[in-house]
C-alpha positions in Angstrom: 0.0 0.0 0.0 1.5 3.2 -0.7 2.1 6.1 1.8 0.2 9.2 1.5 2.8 12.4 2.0 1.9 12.5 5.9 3.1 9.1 6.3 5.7 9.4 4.8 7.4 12.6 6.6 6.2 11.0 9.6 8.3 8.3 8.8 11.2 10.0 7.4 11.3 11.9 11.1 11.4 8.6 13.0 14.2 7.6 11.0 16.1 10.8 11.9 15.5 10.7 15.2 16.9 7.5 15.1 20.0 8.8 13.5 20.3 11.4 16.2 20.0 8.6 19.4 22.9 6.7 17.3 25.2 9.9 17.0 24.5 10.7 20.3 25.7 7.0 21.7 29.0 7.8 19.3 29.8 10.7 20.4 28.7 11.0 24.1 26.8 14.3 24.0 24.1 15.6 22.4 26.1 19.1 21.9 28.8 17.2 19.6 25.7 14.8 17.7 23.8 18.3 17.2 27.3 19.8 16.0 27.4 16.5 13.4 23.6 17.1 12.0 23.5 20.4 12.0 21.0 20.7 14.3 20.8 22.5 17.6 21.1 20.8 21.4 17.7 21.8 22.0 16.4 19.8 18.4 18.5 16.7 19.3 16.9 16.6 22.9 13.2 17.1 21.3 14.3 13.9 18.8 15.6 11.9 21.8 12.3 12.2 24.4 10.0 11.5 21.2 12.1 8.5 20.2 11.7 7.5 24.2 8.6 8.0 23.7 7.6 6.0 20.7 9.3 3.7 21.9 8.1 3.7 25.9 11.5 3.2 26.8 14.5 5.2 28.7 17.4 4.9 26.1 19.6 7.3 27.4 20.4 8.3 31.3 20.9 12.2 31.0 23.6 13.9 33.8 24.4 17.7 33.7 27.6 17.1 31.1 27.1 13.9 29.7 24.4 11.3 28.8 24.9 7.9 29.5 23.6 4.9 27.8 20.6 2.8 29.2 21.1 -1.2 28.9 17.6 -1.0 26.9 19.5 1.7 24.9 22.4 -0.3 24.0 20.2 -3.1 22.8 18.1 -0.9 20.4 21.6 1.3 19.5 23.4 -2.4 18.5 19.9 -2.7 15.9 19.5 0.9 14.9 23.0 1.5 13.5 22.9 -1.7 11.8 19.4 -1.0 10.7 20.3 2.6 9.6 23.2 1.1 7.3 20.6 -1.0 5.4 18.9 2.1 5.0 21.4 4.5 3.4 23.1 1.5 1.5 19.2 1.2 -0.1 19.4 4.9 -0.4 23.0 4.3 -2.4 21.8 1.6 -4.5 18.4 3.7 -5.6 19.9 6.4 -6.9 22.6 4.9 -8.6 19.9 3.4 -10.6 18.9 7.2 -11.6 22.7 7.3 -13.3 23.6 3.8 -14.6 20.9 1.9 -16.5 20.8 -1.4 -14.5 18.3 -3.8 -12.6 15.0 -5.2 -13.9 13.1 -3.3 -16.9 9.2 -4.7 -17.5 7.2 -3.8 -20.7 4.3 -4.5 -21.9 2.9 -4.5 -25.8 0.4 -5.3 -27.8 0.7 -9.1 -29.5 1.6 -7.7 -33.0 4.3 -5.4 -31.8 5.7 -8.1 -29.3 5.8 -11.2 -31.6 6.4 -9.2 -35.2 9.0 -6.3 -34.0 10.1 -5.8 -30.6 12.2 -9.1 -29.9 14.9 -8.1 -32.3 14.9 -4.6 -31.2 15.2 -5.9 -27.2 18.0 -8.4 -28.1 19.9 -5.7 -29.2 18.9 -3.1 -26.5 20.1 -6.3 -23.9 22.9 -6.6 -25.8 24.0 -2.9 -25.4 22.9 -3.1 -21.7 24.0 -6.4 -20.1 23.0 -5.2 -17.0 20.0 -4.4 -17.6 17.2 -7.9 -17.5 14.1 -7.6 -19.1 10.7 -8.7 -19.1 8.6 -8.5 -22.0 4.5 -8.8 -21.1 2.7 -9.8 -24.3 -1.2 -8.5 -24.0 -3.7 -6.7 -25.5 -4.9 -5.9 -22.3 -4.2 -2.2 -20.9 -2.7 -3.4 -18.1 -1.8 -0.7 -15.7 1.7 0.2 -15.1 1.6 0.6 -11.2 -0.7 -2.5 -9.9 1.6 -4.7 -12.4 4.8 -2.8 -11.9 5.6 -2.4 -15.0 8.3 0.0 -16.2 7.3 1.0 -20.2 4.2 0.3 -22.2 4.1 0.5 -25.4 0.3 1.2 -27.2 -0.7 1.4 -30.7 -3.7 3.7 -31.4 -5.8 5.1 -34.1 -6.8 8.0 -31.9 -6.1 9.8 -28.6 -4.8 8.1 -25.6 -7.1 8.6 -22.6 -5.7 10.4 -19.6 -3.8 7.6 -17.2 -2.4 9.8 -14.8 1.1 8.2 -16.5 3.9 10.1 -18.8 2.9 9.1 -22.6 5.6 9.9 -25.7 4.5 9.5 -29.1 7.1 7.3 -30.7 5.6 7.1 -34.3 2.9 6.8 -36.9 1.8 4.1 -37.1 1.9 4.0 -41.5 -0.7 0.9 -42.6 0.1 -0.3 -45.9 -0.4 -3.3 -48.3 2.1 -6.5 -48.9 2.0 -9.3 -50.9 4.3 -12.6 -50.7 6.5 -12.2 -54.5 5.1 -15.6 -55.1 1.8 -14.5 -54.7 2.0 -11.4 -56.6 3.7 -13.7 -59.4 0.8 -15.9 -59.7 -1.9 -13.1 -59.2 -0.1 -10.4 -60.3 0.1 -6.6 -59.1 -2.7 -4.3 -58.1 -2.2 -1.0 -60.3 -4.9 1.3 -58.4 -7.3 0.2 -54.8 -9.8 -0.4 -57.7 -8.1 -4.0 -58.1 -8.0 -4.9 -54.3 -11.8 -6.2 -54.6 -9.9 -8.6 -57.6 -7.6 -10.1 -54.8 -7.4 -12.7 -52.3 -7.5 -10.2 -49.0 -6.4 -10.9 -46.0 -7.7 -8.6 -43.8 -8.0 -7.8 -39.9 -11.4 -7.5 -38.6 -14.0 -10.4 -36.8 -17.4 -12.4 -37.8 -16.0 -12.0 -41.9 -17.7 -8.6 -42.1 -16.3 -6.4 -44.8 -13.6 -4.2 -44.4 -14.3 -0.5 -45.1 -11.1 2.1 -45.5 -10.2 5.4 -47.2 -7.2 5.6 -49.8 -5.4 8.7 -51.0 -2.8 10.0 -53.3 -2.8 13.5 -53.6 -6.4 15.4 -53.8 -8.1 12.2 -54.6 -9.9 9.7 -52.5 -11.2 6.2 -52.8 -13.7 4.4 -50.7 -13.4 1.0 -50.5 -15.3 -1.9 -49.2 -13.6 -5.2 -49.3 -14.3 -8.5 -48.7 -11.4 -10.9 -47.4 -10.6 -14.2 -48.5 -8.7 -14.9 -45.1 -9.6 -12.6 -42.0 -7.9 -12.7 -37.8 -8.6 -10.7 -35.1 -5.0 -9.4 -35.2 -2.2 -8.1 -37.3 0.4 -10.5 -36.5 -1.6 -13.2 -37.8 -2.7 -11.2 -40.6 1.0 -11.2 -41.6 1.6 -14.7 -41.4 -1.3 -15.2 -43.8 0.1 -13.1 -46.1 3.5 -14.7 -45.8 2.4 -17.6 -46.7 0.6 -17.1 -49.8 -2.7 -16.2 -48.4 -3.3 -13.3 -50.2 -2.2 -9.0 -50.1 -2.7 -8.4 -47.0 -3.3 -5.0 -44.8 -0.9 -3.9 -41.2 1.2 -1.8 -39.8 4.7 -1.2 -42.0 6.7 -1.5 -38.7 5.2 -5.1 -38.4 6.1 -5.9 -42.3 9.6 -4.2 -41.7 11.6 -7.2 -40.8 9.7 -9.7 -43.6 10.1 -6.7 -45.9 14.0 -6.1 -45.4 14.9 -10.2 -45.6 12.7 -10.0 -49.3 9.9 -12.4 -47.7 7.1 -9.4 -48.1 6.3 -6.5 -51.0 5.1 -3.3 -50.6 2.0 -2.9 -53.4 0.1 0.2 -53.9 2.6 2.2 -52.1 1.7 5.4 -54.1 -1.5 5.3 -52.3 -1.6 6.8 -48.4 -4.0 4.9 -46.0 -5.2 6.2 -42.5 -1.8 6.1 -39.8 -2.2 5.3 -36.5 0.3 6.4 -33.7 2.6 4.5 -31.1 3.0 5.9 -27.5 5.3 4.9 -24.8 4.0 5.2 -21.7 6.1 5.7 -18.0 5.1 6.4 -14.7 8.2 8.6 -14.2 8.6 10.7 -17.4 12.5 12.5 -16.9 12.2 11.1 -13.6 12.4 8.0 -14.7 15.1 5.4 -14.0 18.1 5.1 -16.2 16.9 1.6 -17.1 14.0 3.5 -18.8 15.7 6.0 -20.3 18.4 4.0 -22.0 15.4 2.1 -23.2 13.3 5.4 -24.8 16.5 6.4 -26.1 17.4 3.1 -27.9 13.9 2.4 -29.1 13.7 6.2 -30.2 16.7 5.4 -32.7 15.8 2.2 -33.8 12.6 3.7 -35.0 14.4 6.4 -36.3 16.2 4.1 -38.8 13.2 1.8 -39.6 10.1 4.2 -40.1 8.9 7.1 -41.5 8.1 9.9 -39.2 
């Protein structure tokens, strides 16, 4: 459960009255621990009666020039300082994490981005970061990036992304476009204008075989299209691997046909021809405050899209 701001300064002044019992116990006065912390006599003694008090114990026997440690005092000093160690070590390691890119990076994305794209690209981050381990969550489920601790999320939309209450960065447009396998387009030949699509084997995303409505454009002029697919999934990944293997020209995202495309397994067709773009988003809970983990990984990701797609 997380603490609420009252909590936690309520907590953060425990721990430094804590600090100021152990100083004191070092140093034998509270004038030289108050000297140390930068604090005055009178603060230190305040810190000391509500530790004693907290704790309904006597820690420390005060005379008129010297305190003098209580036997329940030296018990709870011998767990404080050791306990105060953890603390600041935890401190130590937490904000190194803000400098070097290390420790444990979860993401999320959508199943055509996670099975079609992103494992190259994280190989590649992991291999630049060797420190760094990752966890890749494959969903189409939102899930949220607090209750699943999860570091980045990456989101495909055709629209606006509602308000989270997280950091969100648009990556890149998502550009749809039209491929063929060359074998296909050998036997079936090559679509010169949308006109031809209906002409086609289609595979298409969409569900219940409906048709398949969309917009076209090359300049000033516009064609509305309703199609009807020959093959037809829910999603684009499997509408590439339809489409791979024969199936028909088929309709996604160029960042998923980028890898089939550059290996000479996929062909752009109709590529004079714009269709509607969606948009990518990464999403943080930190934004610049972010850990370096995360901003190694915005960085990398922003240049590997930088190389494969149009912005």
């Amino acid at each position: 459960m997380a603490l609420n701001v009252d909590e936690m300064a309520t907590m953060s002044g425990a721990i430094d009255d804590v600090r100021a019992f152990c100083h004191v116990v070092e140093l034998g006065t509270l004038s030289a621990a108050a000297r140390v912390l930068g604090e005055t006599k009178g603060g230190i003694s305040r810190r000391l009666s509500r530790l004693e008090s907290n704790l309904g114990l006597q820690l420390l026997a005060r005379h008129p020039r010297s305190v003098t440690v209580t036997t329940e005092g030296q018990l709870f000093y011998s767990k404080a300082r050791d306990g105060l160690q953890l603390l600041d070590e935890g401190a130590e390691l937490a904000r190194s994490t803000r400098q070097e890119p290390r420790g444990t990076l979860r993401i999320t994305a959508p199943l055509d981005l996670g099975q079609e794209w992103l494992p190259a690209l994280l190989v590649g981050f992991a291999q630049h970061h060797p420190q760094i381990r990752i966890e890749l969550l494959i969903s189409d489920q939102r899930l949220d990036l607090a209750s699943h601790q999860i570091d980045v999320a990456l989101r495909a939309t055709d629209g606006g992304l509602p308000d989270m209450g997280y950091h969100a960065r648009s990556l890149t447009r998502l550009q749809m476009g039209w491929y063929a396998a060359p074998d296909y387009l050998q036997q079936a030949g090559e679509p010169d204008s949308p006109e031809a699509l209906p002409r086609h084997a289609l595979v298409l995303p969409g569900a219940g075989h409906s048709a398949f409505t969309v917009t076209l454009q090359r300049g000033q002029l516009q064609e509305h299209l309703t199609l009807w697919p020959r093959l037809q999934t829910v999603d684009y990944a499997s509408v590439l691997r339809l489409t791979l293997c024969g199936g028909g020209i088929g309709y996604f995202p160029q960042l998923v046909a980028a890898s089939a495309l550059q290996q000479g397994r996929l062909q752009a067709v109709l590529t004079d021809w714009q269709s509607p773009a969606g948009e990518l988003f990464m999403i943080t809970q930190g934004g610049m405050r972010a850990p370096a983990r995360v901003q190694a990984f915005k960085a990398y990701l922003l240049a590997a899209l930088a190389e494969t797609t149009p912005r």
